[in-house]
Each structure stands twice: as C-alpha cells, then as structure tokens.
C-alpha positions in Angstrom: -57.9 11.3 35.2 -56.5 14.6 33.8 -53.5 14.0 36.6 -52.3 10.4 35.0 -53.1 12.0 31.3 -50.4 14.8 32.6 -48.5 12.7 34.0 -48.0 10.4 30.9 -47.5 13.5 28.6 -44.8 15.0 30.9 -43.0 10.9 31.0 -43.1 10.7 27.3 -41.5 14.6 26.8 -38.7 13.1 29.3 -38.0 9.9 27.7 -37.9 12.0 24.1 -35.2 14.6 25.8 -33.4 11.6 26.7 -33.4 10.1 23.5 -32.3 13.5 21.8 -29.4 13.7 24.6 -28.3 9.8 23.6 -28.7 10.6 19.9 -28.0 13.9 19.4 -28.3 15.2 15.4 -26.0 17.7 13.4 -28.1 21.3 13.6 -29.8 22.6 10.7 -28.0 25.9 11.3 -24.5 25.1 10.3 -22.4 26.3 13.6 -19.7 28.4 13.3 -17.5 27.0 15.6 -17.2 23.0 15.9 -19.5 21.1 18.0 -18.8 19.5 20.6 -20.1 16.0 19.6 -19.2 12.8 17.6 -18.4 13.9 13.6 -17.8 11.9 10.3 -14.0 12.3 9.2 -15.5 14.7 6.8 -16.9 16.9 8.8 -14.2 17.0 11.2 -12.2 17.7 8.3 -15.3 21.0 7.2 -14.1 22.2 11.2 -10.0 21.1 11.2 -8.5 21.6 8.2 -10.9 24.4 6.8 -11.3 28.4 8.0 -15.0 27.9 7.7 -16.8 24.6 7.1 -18.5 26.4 4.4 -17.6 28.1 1.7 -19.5 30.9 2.0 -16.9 31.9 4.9 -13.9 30.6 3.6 -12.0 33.6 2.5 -9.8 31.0 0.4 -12.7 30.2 -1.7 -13.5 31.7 -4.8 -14.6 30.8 -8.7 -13.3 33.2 -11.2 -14.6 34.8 -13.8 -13.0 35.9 -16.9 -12.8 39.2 -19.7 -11.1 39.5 -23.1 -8.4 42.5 -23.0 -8.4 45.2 -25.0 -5.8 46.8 -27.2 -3.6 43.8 -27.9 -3.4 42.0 -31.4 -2.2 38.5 -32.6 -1.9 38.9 -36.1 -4.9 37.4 -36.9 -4.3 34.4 -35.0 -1.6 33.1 -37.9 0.4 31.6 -35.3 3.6 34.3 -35.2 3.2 36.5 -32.6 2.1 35.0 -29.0 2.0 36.6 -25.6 2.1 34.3 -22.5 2.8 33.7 -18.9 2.2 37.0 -17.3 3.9 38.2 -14.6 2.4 39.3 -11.2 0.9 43.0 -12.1 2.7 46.1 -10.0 0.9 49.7 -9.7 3.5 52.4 -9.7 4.0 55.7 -11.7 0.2 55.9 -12.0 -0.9 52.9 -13.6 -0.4 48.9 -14.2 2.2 47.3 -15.1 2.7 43.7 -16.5 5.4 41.7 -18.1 5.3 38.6 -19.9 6.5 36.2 -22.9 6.2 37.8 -25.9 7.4 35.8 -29.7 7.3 36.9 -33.2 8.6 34.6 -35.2 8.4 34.2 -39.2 6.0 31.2 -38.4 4.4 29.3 -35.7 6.3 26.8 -33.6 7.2 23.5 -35.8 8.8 21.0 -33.0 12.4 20.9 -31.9 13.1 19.1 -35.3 12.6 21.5 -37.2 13.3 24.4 -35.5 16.4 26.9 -36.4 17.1 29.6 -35.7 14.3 32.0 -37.0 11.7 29.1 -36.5 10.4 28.5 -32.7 10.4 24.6 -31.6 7.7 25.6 -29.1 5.5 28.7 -28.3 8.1 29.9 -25.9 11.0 29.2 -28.0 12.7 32.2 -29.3 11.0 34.6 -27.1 11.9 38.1 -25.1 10.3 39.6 -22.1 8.2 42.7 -23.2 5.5 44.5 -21.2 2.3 46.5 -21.2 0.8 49.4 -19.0 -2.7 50.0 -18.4 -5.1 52.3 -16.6 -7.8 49.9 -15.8 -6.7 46.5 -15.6 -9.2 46.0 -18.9 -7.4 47.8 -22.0 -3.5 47.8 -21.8 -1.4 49.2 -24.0 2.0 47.7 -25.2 5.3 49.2 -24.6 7.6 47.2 -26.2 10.9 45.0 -25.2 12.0 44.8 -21.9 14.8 42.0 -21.3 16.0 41.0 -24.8 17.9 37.4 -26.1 21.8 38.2 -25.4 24.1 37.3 -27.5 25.2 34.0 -27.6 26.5 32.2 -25.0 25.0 34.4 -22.5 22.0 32.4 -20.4 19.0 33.6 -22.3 20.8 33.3 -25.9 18.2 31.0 -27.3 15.3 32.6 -25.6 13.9 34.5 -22.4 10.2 33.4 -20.9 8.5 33.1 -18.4 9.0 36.5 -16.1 8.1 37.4 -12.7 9.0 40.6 -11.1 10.6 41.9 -7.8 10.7 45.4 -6.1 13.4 45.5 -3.7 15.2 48.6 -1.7 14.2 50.8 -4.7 14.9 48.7 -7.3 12.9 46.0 -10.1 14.1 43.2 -10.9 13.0 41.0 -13.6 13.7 37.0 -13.0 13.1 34.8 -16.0 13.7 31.4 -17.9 17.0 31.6 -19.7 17.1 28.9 -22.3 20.8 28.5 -23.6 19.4 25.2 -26.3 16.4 24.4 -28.7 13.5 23.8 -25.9 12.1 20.1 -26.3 16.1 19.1 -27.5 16.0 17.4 -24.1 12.9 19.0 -22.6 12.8 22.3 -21.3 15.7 22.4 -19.4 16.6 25.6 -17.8 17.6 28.1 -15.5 16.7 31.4 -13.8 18.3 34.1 -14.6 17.6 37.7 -13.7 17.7 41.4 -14.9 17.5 44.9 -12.8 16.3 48.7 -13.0 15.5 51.9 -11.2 12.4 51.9 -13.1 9.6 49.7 -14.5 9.9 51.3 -17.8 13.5 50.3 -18.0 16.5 50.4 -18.8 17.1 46.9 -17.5 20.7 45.8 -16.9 21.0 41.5 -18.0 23.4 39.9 -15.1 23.8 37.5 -17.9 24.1 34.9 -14.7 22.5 32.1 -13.4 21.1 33.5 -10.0 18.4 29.6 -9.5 20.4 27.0 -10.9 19.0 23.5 -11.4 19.4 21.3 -8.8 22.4 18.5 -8.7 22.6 15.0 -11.0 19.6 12.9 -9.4 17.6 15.8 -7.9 13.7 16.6 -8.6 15.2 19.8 -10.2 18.4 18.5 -12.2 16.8 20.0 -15.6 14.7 23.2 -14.6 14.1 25.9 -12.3 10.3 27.2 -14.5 7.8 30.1 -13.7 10.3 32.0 -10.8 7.7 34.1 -9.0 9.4 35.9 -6.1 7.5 37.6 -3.1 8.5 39.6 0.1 8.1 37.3 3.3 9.6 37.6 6.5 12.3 40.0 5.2 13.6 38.0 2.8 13.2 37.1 -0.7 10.8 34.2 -1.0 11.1 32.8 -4.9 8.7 29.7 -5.7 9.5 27.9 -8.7 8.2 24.8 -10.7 9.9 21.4 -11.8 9.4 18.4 -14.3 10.6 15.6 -12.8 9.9 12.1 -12.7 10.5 11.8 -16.9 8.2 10.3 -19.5 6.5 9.1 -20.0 4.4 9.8 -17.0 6.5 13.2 -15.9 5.4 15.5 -12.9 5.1 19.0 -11.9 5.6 20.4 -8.8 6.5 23.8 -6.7 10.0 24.3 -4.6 11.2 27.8 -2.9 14.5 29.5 -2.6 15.1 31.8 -0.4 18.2 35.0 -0.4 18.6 37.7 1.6 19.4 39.5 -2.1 17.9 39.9 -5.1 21.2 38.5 -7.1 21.5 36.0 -4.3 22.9 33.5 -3.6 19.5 31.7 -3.2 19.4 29.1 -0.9 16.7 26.2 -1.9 14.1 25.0 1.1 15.2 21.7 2.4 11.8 20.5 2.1 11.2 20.5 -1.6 8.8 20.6 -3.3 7.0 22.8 -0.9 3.8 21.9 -3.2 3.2 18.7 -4.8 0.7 19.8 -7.7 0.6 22.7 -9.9 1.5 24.6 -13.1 2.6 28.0 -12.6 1.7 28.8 -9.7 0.5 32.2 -8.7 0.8 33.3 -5.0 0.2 35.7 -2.9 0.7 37.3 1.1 -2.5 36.3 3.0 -3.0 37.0 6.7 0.7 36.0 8.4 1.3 33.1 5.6 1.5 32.7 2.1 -1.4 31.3 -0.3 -1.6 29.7 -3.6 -3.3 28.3 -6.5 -2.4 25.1 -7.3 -4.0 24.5 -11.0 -3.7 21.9 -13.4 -1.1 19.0 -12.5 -1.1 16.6 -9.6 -3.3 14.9 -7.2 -4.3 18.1 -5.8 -4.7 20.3 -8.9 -7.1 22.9 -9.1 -6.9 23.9 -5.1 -6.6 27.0 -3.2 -3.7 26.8 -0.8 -1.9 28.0 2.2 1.0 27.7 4.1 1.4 29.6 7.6 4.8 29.7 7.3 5.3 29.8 3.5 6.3 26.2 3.3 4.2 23.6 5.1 1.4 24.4 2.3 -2.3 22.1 2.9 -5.6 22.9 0.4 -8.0 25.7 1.8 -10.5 24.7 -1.0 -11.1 23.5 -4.4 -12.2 25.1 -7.5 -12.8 25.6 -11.8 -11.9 26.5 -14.3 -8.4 28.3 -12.6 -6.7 30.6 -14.4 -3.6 29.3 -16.3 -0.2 31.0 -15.5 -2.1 33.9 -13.1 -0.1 36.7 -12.6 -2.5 38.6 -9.8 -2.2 42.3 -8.8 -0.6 41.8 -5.6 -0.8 45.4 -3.6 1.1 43.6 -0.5 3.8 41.7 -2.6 6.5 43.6 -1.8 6.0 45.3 1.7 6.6 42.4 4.2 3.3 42.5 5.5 2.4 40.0 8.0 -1.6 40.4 7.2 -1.7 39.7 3.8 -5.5 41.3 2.6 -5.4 38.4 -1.0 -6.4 39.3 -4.2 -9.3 40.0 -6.4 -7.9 40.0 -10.1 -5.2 39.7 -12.3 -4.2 38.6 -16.1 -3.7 35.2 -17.3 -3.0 33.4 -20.7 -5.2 31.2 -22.5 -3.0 28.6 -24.6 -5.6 27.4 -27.0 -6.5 30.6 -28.6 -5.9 28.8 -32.5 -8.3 26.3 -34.0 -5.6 24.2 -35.3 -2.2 23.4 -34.6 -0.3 25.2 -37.6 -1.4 28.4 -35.6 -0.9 27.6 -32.1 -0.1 30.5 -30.1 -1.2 31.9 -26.6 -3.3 35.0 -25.8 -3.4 36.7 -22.3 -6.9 37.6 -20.6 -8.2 38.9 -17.5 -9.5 37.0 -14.4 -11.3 37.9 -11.3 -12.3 36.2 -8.4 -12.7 37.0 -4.1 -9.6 35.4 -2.4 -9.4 38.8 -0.7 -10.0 39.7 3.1 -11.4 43.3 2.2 -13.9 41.8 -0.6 -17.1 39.9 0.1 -19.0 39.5 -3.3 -21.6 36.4 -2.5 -21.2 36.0 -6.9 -17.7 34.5 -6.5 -18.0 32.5 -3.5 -20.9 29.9 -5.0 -19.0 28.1 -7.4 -21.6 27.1 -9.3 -21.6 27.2 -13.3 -23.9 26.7 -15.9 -22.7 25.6 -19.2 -24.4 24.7 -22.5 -24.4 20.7 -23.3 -21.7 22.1 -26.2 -19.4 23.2 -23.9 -18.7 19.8 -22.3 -19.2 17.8 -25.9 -16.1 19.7 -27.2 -14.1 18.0 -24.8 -15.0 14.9 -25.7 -13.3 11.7 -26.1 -10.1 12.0 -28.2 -9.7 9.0 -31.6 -7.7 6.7 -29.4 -10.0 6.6 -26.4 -12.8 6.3 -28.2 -11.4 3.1 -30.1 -10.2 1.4 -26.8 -14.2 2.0 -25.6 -15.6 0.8 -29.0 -12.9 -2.8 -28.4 -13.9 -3.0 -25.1 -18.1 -2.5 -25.5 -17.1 -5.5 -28.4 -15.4 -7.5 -25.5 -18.1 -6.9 -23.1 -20.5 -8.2 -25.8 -19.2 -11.6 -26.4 -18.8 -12.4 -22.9 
C-alpha cells in the first residue's frame, strides 16, 4: 500500500513538471539577461530596445530634482530683466562657467506689435549673451556682457539668444541665435551665428557671419536654425539644433545636426534630418561610444531620455517628469572626443513662468540634478516616483475655453 501511495505521489510531481515545462511562467526575480521563452511585445521591448528591463539599471533613467540659485536678482519680478536658456556649464580657471540670454529692457515684452526698439516683442527680443561664474554650481555670481547686439545690419543687430559653447584647439567659441527682425514679425526666424576667445572671460571677437544658415525655400529648416548646442564627437564638431516647422496653426519642433571639421565651418547638415523628432531645446551629452539626449516638451516622444550610438540614429532609453526646460548640463567630457562618455548628474536650467501675470513675464534660471551618469548610482533619482499636494495638479487645471466646450457637451450628453 505505501508502494502505490509512492508511486502516485511521484506520477503526480511528473505530470506537474510537465505542466510547468508546457506552461512555463515569467520569474519573480526579474532576469538580467532575456529569457529564453515566449514574451509579450512589451516585454520583449523591457529586453530589446532597453539597457535594463528595469529602471533601476538603466543608466538612462533618472527623475530630477531641482534648487533655486543663489546670488542672481530679477528686479523684483517687474518683468525687465530675464535670464534664460543656459548654455552647457564648462569648469576651467578654477570654477563654473555658464552663459546664457540675458534682457533689460525699459518694460516687459508687449508682442511684436508693439514692440520698438527699446520695447522687447518677446522675452528674448532684444537680448545679449552675458554670463556667470560659480564655485559650487549653487550660488553664481554675474560677470557681465559677453557677446553684445552689433550694430545694425550685422546678424545679431536686433538681438543675440540662445548660446551654447565650444572649446576647440585652445579656443571658446560662443554660437548663438542672431535675430536681424522684430521676433514674432514672421516667427522666430533665424540664424546661427558665432563668436570666439582665448579665454572664457573674454574678449570675444563677433564673426558678424552666418556660420548655420537656415535651410532652402520648402525645407523643415527654411526659417530657423534655434538652441545650437555643439559637442566633440568622433573628431569633429557635432552641433544639434532645433526647428519650427510645419506652421500654424499646429507647428512642430524638432532636432537636426550639422557637422564641420571647424568651428567657423562650413557646417555640413546630416542628411537624415531631423535626427530627433520631439523636443525643445535639447540638452545632450557624450555617453558610452554614442551620444544621449533629453527630449522634453514637444512631440510624440516628449519628455524621453535618448540615445543614438552613432549620434544620429537616436531611439528613447526611458521616459521621465518634470524635465528640465532648456538644460544646459555640466558636461566634463564635452569637448575631449571621448568614446566612453561617463553622462551627467547636474546642471542649470530656466524656468519660464517665474511672473504671476503676464505684464511681468520673464524667465529665471535654476538648478537641476538627476543620475544619467555611469560613475553615480543614487537609488533617490532612479524611482521616479513623486508625491505632490492635490494643489499642485488643480493649478493646472482646465483653461476658460475648455472648460466651456465640457460644460456644452455635459448639456448635449444630457438631452440625449
């Protein structure tokens, strides 16, 4: 009798083994490497298109996390004196550096109606590149003017924004937004132009020339070459740059490249633009052989982490909040032609809403941090959760005309 009992237990614990070998089940213990068994598209996609399927390991994962600076003043918040759109932040002589948009203007921007010429159309309207040094990335200290408006009809003549910075063969170089008309005329139509120094303290020497122009009649980039942000990659001069296209009134934004073998060029635009179909000022960086970036705002994949192995071919690494608007990271490896980038863990941004009301609008620029780095691993800014107050979302809330088209519709629905 105990024999057949046995023998029944040891027939049911082989028919159960068979059944788990038919009908296998995804582990409890997430593997590391991809199993070899039938997936969902999504979890193929957590193993394919991912470097970890969580993203706890995904050194392309991060939330950020944000700080006030210290020792720069708006005025009051009147609306006549902004800074904006930082540019990447360099260490040399000792310290940070960091340029950006800087206006002061007898009032705040009025629309391109109105404007003349001591009153801004727009918040970038009327602007110079100025910059800032700091000893801790948390209090800076202004220094003043670096790439003045020229004289008119030099490129620039209406106003200079939007900076980035280069070091090249000893040299800076400072490209930037040249407006030669009143912005919002006919859009923001620009191009890049660029200025040079032995030093990031200056003097800077205008080219007064177009170095990026805008693309030909019918092309994405016809209008504007925005936000030129130029890295070192494969021993040339990589410069990523964003377009309006498409018109209104349902315009879009996306990244192309250019790519000289000088600073002053000629620059030579990728064949495959855009090289990124979302984005608003794009911050990038050199990670591992390729080149990484955040994607924020705009398009059907705004507010990703991305990367490109060969600084083109660019697919989403992850997805994340509350980005930081026109990032300028500190980029140690920016400039060396590294071919194992190590990412970044901070840098400054700007916040555009920093007035209650539009009769003041101006920007102010902050701090973010975050892990996208291979030589960081701080378990805070890889779970991206948040926890907000119930006012924090009911601020955003539905704007007057929305909230009519809900109240017709509810009325509709009603007398159905």
């Amino acid at each position: 009798m105990n024999v057949q009992r046995l023998l029944l237990f040891f027939t049911a614990c082989c028919l159960s083994w068979i059944g788990y070998a038919d009908e296998p089940f995804f582990p409890f213990k997430i593997p590391t490497e991809k199993p070899d068994m039938p997936l969902s598209e999504a979890m193929n996609r957590a193993y394919d298109d991912y470097e970890s399927p969580t993203y706890w390991g995904n050194e392309l994962s991060s939330k950020f996390r944000y700080t006030p600076l210290k020792g720069l003043t708006y005025n009051g918040g009147d609306g006549t004196l902004t800074r904006r759109d930082p540019s990447k932040v360099v260490k040399a002589n000792g310290k940070y550096y960091v340029w950006y948009t800087h206006r002061s203007t007898v009032s705040p921007p009025r629309g391109a109606d109105d404007a003349t010429d001591e009153i801004p159309s727009a918040d970038w309207d009327l602007a110079e590149i100025w910059y800032a040094t700091s000893t801790d990335g948390f209090t800076w200290e202004e220094q003043g003017v670096a790439v003045p408006r020229p004289p008119k009809p030099n490129v620039g003549w209406r106003s200079v924004s939007t900076p980035d910075v280069l070091f090249w063969k000893g040299k800076y170089y400072l490209y930037y937004q040249g407006f030669m008309e009143v912005s919002g005329k006919r859009g923001d139509d620009c191009p890049v132009s660029v200025s040079y120094a032995d030093s990031p303290d200056g003097p800077w020497t205008a080219t007064n020339k177009i170095v990026v122009p805008n693309g030909p009649e019918g092309a994405w980039d016809q209008y504007s070459i925005h936000d030129p942000y130029p890295l070192v990659y494969k021993g040339r001069i990589y410069l990523y740059y964003k377009s309006d296209f498409n018109g209104p009134p349902h315009p879009v934004r996306a990244q192309g490249l250019a790519i000289a073998d000088d600073p002053l060029g000629p620059f030579e635009k990728c064949p495959l633009n855009p090289v990124l179909n979302s984005g608003h000022e794009t911050g990038l960086f050199p990670f591992r052989g390729g080149i990484a970036a955040l994607a924020i705002r705009h398009g059907n994949e705004h507010d990703t982490i991305q990367f490109a192995p060969d600084g083109i071919n660019f697919k989403m690494t992850s997805t994340a909040i509350l980005m930081p608007i026109a990032p300028g990271p500190y980029v140690p490896d920016a400039f060396t032609d590294t071919d194992d980038g190590r990412g970044i863990t901070w840098g400054l941004c700007h916040f555009p809403w920093g007035a209650k009301s539009r009769d003041k609008a101006h920007t102010i620029l902050g701090r973010f941090d975050c892990d996208l780095s291979q030589d960081l691993d701080d378990r805070f800014m890889k779970d991206p959760e948040y926890y907000y107050s119930p006012e924090v979302y009911f601020q955003n809330g539905l704007g007057e005309g929305s909230i009519k088209q809900r109240q017709q519709a509810a009325k509709q629905d009603l007398a159905k």
